[in-house]
matplotlib code that plots the C-alpha trace (Angstrom):
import matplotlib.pyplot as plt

x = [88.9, 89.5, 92.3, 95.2, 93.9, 96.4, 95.0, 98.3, 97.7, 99.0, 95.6, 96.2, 97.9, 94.6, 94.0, 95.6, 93.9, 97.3, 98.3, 95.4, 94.6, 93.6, 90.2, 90.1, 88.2, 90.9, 92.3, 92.0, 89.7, 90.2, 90.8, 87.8, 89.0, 88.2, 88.7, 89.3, 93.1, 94.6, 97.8, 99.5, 98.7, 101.7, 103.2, 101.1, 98.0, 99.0, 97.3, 94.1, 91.1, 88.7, 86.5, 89.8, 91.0, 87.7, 87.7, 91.4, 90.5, 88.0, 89.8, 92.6, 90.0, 88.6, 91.9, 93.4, 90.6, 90.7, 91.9, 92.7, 95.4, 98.8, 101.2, 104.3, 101.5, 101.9, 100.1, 102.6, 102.0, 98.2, 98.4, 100.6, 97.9, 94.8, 96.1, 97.8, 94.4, 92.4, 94.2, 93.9, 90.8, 89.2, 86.5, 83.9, 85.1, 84.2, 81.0, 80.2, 81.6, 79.5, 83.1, 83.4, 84.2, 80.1, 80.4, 83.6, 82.5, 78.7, 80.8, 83.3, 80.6, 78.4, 81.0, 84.4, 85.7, 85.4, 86.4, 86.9, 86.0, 83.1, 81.5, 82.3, 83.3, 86.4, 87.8, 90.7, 93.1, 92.1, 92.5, 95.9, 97.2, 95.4, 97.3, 100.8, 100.1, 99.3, 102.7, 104.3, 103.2, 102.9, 105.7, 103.4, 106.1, 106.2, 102.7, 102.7, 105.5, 103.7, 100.3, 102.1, 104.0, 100.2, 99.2, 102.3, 105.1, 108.4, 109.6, 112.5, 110.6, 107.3, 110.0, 111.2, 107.8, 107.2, 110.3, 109.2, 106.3, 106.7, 106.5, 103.6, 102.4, 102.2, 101.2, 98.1, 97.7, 97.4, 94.7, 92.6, 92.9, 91.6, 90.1, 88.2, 87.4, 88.8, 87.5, 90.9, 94.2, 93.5, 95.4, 98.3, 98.1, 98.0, 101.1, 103.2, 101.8, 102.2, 105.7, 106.5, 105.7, 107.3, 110.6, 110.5, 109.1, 110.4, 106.4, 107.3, 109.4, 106.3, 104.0, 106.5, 106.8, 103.1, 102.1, 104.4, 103.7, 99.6, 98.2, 100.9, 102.1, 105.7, 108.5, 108.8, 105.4, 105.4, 108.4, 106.3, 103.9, 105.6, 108.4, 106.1, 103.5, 103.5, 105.3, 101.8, 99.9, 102.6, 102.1, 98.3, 98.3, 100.7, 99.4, 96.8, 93.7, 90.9, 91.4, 89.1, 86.8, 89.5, 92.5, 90.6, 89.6, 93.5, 94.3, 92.2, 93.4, 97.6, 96.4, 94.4, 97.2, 99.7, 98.6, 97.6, 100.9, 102.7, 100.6, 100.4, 96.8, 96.5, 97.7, 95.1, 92.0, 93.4, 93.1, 89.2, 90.4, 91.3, 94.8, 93.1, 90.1, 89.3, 85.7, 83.2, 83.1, 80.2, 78.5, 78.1, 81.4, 83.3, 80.3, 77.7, 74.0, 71.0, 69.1, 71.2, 70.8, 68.7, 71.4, 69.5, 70.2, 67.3, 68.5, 69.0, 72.1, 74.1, 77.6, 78.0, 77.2, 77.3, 79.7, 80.8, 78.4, 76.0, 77.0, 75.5, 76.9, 76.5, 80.0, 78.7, 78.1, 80.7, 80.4, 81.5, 82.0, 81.5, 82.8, 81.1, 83.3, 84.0, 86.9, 85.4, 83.9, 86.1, 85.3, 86.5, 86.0, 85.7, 87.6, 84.9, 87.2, 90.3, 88.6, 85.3, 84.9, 86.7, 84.5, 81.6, 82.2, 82.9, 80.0, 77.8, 78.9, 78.2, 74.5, 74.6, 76.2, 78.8, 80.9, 78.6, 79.7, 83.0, 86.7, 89.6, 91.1, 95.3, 97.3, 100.8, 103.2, 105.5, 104.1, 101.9, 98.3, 95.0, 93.2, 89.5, 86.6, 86.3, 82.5, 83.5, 86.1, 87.6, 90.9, 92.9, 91.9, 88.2, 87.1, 85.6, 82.7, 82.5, 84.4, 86.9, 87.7, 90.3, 93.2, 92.6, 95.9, 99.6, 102.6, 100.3, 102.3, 100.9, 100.6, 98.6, 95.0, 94.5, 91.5, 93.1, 92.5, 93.9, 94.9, 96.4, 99.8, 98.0, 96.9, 93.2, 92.6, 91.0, 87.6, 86.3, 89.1, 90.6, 93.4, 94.0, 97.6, 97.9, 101.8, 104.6, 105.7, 103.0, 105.3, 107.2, 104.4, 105.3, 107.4, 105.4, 102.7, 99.2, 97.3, 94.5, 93.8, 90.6, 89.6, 90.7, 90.0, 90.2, 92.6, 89.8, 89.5, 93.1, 93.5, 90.9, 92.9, 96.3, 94.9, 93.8, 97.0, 98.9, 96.5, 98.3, 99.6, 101.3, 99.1, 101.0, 98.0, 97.6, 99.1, 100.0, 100.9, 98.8, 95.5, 94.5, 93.8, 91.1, 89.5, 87.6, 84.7, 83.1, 79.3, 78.3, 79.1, 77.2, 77.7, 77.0, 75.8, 76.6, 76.9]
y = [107.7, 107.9, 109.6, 107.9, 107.0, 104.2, 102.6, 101.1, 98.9, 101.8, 102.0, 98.5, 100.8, 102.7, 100.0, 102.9, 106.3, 108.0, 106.4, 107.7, 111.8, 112.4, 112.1, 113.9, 117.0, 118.9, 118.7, 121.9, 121.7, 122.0, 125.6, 126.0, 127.0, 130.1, 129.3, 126.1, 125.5, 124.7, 123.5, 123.9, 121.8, 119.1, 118.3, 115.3, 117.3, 119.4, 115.8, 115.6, 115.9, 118.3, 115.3, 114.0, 117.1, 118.3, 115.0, 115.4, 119.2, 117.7, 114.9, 118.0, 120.2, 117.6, 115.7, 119.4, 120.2, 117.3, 118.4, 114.5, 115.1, 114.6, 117.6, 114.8, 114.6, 117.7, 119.4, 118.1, 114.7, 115.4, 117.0, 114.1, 111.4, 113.5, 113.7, 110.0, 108.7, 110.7, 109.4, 105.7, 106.0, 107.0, 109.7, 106.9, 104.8, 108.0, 108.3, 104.8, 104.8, 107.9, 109.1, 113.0, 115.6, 116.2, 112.8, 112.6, 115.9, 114.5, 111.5, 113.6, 115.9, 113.0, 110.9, 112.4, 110.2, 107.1, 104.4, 103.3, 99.9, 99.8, 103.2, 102.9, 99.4, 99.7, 96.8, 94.5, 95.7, 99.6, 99.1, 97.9, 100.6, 103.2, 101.5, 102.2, 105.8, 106.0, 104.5, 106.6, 109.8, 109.0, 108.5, 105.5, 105.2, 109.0, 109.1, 106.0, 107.3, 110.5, 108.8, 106.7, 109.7, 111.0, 108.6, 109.5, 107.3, 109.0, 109.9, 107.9, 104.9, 105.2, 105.9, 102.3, 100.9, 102.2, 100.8, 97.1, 97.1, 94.9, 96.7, 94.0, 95.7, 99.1, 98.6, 96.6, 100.3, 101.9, 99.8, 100.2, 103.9, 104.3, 101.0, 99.7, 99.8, 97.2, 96.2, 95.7, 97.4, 98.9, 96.0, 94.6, 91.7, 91.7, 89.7, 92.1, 95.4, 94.0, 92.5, 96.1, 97.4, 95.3, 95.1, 99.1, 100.5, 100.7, 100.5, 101.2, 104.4, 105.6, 105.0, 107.0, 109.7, 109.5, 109.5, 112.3, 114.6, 113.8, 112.7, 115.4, 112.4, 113.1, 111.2, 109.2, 108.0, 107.4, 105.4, 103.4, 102.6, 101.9, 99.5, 98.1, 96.4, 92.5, 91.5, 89.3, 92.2, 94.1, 91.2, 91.6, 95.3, 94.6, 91.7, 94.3, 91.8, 92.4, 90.6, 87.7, 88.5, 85.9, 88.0, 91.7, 90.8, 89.7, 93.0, 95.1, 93.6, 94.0, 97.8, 99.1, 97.5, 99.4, 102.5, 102.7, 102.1, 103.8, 107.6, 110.2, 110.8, 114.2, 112.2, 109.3, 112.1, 114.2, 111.1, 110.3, 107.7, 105.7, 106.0, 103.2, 102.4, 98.5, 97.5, 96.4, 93.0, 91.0, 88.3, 86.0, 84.0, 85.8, 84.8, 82.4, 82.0, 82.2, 84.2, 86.6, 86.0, 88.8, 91.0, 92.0, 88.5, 87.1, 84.0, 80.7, 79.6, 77.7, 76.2, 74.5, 76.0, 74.4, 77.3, 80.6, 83.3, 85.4, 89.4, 90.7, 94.4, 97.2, 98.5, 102.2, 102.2, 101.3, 98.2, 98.0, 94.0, 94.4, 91.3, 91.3, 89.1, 87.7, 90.3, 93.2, 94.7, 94.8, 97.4, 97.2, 98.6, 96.2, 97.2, 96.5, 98.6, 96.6, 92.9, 93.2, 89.2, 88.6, 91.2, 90.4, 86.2, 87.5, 89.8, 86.9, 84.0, 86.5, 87.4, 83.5, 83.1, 81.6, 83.0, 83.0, 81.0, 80.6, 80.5, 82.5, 79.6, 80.7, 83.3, 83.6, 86.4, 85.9, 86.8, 89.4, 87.5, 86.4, 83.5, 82.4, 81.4, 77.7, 76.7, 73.0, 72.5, 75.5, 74.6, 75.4, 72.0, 73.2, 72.1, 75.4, 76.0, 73.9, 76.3, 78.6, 82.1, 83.7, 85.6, 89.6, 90.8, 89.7, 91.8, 92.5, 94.3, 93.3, 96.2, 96.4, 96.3, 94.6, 92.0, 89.3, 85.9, 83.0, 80.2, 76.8, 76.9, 76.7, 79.4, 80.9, 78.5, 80.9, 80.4, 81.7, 81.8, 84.9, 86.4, 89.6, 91.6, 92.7, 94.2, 94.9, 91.2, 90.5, 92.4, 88.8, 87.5, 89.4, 87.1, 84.3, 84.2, 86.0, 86.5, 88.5, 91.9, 93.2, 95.1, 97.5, 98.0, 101.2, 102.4, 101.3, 97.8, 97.3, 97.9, 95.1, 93.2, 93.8, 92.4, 89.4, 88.8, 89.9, 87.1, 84.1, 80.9, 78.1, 75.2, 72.0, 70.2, 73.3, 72.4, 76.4, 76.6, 78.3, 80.5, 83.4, 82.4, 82.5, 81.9, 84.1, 83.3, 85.3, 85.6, 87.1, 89.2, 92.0, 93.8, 97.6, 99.5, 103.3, 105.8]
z = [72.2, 75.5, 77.1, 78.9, 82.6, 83.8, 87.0, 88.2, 91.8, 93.8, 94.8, 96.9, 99.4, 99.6, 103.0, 104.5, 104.4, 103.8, 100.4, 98.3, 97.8, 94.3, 95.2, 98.1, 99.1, 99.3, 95.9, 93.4, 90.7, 87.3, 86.0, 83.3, 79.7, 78.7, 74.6, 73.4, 73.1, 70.0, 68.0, 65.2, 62.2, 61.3, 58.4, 57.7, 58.2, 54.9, 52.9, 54.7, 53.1, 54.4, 56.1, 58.1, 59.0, 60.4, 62.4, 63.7, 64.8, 66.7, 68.4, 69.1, 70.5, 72.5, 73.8, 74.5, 77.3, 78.5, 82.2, 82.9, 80.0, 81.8, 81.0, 79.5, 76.1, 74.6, 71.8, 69.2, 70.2, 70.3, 66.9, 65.9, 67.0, 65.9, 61.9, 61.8, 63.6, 60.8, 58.2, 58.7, 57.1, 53.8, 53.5, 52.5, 55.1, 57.7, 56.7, 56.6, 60.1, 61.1, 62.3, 62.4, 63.8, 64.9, 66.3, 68.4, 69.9, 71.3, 72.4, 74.9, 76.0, 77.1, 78.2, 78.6, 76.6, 73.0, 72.1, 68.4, 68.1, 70.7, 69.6, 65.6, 64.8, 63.6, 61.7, 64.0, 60.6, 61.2, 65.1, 64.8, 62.9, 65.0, 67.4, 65.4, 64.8, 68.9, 69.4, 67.0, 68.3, 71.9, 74.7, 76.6, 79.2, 79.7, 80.2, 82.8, 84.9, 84.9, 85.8, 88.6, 89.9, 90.3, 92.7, 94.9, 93.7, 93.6, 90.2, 89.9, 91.2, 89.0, 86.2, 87.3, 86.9, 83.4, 82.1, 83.3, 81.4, 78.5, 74.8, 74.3, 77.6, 76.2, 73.1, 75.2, 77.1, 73.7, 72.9, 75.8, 75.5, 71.6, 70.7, 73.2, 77.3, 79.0, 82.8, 83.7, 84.2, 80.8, 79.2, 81.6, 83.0, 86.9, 87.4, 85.2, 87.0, 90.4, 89.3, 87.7, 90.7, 93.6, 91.7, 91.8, 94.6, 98.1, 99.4, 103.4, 102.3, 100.1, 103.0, 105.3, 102.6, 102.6, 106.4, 107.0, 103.6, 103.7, 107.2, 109.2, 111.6, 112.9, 111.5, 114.4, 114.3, 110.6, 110.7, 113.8, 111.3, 107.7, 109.5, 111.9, 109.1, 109.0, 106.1, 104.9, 105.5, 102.8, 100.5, 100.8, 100.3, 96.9, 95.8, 94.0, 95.2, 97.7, 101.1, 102.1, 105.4, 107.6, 106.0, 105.8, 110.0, 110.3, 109.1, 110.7, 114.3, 113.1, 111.6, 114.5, 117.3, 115.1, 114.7, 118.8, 119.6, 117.2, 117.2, 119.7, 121.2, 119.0, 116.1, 116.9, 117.1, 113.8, 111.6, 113.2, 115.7, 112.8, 110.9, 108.1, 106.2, 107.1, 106.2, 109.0, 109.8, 107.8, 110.0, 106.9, 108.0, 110.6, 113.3, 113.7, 112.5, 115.1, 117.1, 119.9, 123.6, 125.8, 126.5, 130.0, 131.0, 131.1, 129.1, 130.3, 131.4, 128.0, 128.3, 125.1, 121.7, 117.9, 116.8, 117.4, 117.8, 115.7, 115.5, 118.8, 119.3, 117.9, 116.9, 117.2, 120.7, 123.9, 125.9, 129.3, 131.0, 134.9, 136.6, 140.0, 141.8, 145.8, 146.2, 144.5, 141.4, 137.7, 135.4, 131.6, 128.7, 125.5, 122.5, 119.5, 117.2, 117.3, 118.0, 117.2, 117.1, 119.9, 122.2, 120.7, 121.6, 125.0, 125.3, 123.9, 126.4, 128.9, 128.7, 128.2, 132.2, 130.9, 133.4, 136.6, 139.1, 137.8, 139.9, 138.7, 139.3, 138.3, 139.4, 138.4, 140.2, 137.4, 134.4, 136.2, 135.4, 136.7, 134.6, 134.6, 131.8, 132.7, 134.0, 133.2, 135.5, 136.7, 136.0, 132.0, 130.8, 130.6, 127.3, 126.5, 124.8, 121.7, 119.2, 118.4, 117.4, 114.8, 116.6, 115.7, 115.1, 116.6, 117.9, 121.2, 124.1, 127.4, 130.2, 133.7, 133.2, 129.7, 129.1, 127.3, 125.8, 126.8, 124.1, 123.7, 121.8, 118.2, 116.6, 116.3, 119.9, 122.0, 123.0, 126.0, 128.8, 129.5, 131.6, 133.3, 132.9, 135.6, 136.6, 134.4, 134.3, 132.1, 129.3, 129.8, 127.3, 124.7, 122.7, 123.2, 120.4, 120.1, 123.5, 121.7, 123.9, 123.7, 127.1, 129.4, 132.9, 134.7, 137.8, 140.5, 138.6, 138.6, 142.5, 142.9, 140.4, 142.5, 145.5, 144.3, 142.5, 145.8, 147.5, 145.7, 147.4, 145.5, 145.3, 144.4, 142.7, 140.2, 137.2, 136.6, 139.7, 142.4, 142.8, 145.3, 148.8, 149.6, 146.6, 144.3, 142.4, 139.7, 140.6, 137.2, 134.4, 132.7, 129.7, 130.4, 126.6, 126.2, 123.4]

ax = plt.figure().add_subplot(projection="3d")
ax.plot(x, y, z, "-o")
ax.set_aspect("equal")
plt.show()
């Protein structure tokens, strides 16, 4: 038998750090019995025989220190399910089973836990009534709103949840937990725990509740967070399923732009740098196949490619793209945290040269920008390097100093040309789509970056409208490894 452990997909919320802490370090271990507990014997004990009684003391004994046993099943019920489990089945038909007391005892001390059909072979007729006595004697719903409540659902809501389940639902819960181990949510169907669970529970106000109660982050921040999740990404998180790579990459960019611009900088180091838990990036789909460039550039020069690029960083260390250009020298920083595919494409065209030589060939006052990446033609209707990426993330805020990619007006179209924000006007972008950021430059860099912005002329044959005068070219760019 094993006791009651109801898995329900709360544990999809567990993409963020904050919504799971039952497992964590911090939680109290059990207190040790001293004596084993025991209850009082029930009325229907009084017509065991010796054989069932001694095996419902021991399922009592066992079930009592138990320290998963949730404090809504109480001894009477335990006592209650003990004798009516015992007396489903005739002394011969015990020892036929091997089913005692000596038995269910070696069964929770090696495993915690049995199950009656899988470890005895219970007939499908003695399963179901097992099953009736469990119901009997047990208050299922009880136990699940207890069990949900648990995992950081607030009562009234996880009370919610337990009263959607279907009664062939719990009766399939009962099952699981005496007859047999199931692989999945010990009985219910996915569709009726996830609808259970989406007509009940307010999920943003749980993560709020749970930001502020669990990770410490103000209520300001917290609210940041819980309201500021992409509506997909909720569905995602509920939906109870893992994320493909495309979705789980998707993700991570929306998580990681949300939480930097939603938590203070103490908040942001408290939480390791990293308010969610987002898997690494697998280079099986996400990037390319092949061999990785020399990243001393010592490579040949390479302006068209079959496909995007292998996985060329190494996301534990800090990456630095120097841009040594005619008016000066731009320093920035790549993000491989937020958009590791889209710095890693960058970082990998450069130690290809594909930006030597090239012409920052737009400027634009008016939106605050610098544009280049086009070896082709020098102009935006370059036809970039054969391939495309996936944008990382959306909702991007543009500010002085940012490293961002350029696009056409579809989605995942950014390639290899990239733009520089460079004054506040750039914040004009911000309801215009997905310009992917994923650098930033520092206070020296962004001085060169103002003069050549400050250098523009209209030019009447550039489609976008002018460039700096004179022009500026960029000779090369490096990729600087630290850390």
């Amino acid at each position: 038998m094993r006791l009651l452990k109801l898995m329900i997909p709360v544990v999809a919320l567990c993409l963020f750090a904050a919504a799971c802490s039952s497992d964590s370090e911090d939680s109290a271990p059990p207190v040790a019995a001293t004596e084993p507990p025991t209850a009082a014997p029930t009325m229907a004990s009084q017509g065991l025989s010796t054989a069932q009684q001694e095996l419902s003391d021991s399922v009592v004994t066992a079930l009592l220190q138990d320290d998963e046993r949730p404090s809504v099943i109480d001894e009477d019920q335990v006592r209650c399910l003990a004798d009516g489990l015992a007396a489903v089945f005739s002394d011969e038909r015990l020892g036929t089973l091997g089913l005692n007391g000596a038995s269910v005892a070696a069964a929770y001390e090696s495993g915690g836990s049995f199950s009656l059909a899988d470890h005895f072979g219970i007939s499908d007729d003695e399963a179901a009534t097992t099953v009736d006595v469990a119901l009997e004697c047990l208050d299922w719903r009880a136990f699940m709103a207890a069990a949900i409540t648990a995992d950081g659902v607030p009562p009234e809501q996880a009370n919610c949840i337990a009263s959607e389940i279907s009664s062939e639902g719990i009766r399939a819960v009962a099952m699981s937990a005496l007859i047999t181990e199931l692989e999945d949510d010990f009985g219910l169907s996915e569709a009726e725990v996830q609808e259970a669970f989406q007509s009940c529970v307010d999920a943003r106000e749980m993560l709020f509740n749970l930001f502020v109660a669990e990770d410490g982050l103000s209520e300001q921040s917290a609210r940041c967070i819980a309201d500021g999740i992409p509506d997909e990404v909720l569905d995602i998180m509920l939906s109870g399923q893992e994320p493909d790579e495309e979705e789980a990459l998707e993700m991570m960019g929306e998580l990681f732009a949300l939480q930097n611009r939603c938590l203070t900088p103490e908040e942001l180091e408290a939480m390791g740098g990293s308010g969610f838990d987002i898997p690494d990036p697998s280079p099986t789909t996400t990037f390319g196949s092949g061999a990785c460039p020399p990243d001393d550039g010592s490579g040949p020069t390479v302006l068209y490619f079959d496909g995007p690029h292998p996985l060329c960083l190494d996301f534990a260390k800090q990456y630095t793209a120097v841009f040594d250009t005619t008016a000066g020298e731009l320093r920035i920083a790549l993000d491989t945290v937020n958009t590791p595919v889209t710095a890693n494409n960058f970082a990998v065209l450069a130690w290809h040269h594909y930006y030597d030589d090239t012409l920052l060939f737009r400027t634009d006052p008016s939106i605050g920008i610098i544009q280049g990446g086009a070896p082709h033609t020098n102009s935006p209707s370059d036809p970039g390097p054969g391939y495309t990426i996936p944008d990382e993330g959306s909702g991007f805020t543009y500010e002085p100093g940012q490293l961002v990619m350029a696009r056409t007006a579809a989605p995942d179209s950014a390639s290899a040309q990239f733009f520089f924000a460079v004054n506040e006007n750039a914040a004009l972008l911000n309801s215009q789509g997905t310009y992917v950021v994923f650098g930033q430059m520092d206070d020296a860099s962004l001085a060169v970056a103002e003069a050549i912005l400050a250098s523009h002329v209209d030019q009447p044959d550039n489609p976008l409208g002018g460039g700096p005068e004179p022009p500026v070219f960029v000779n090369s760019v490096t990729i600087e490894e630290s850390g």
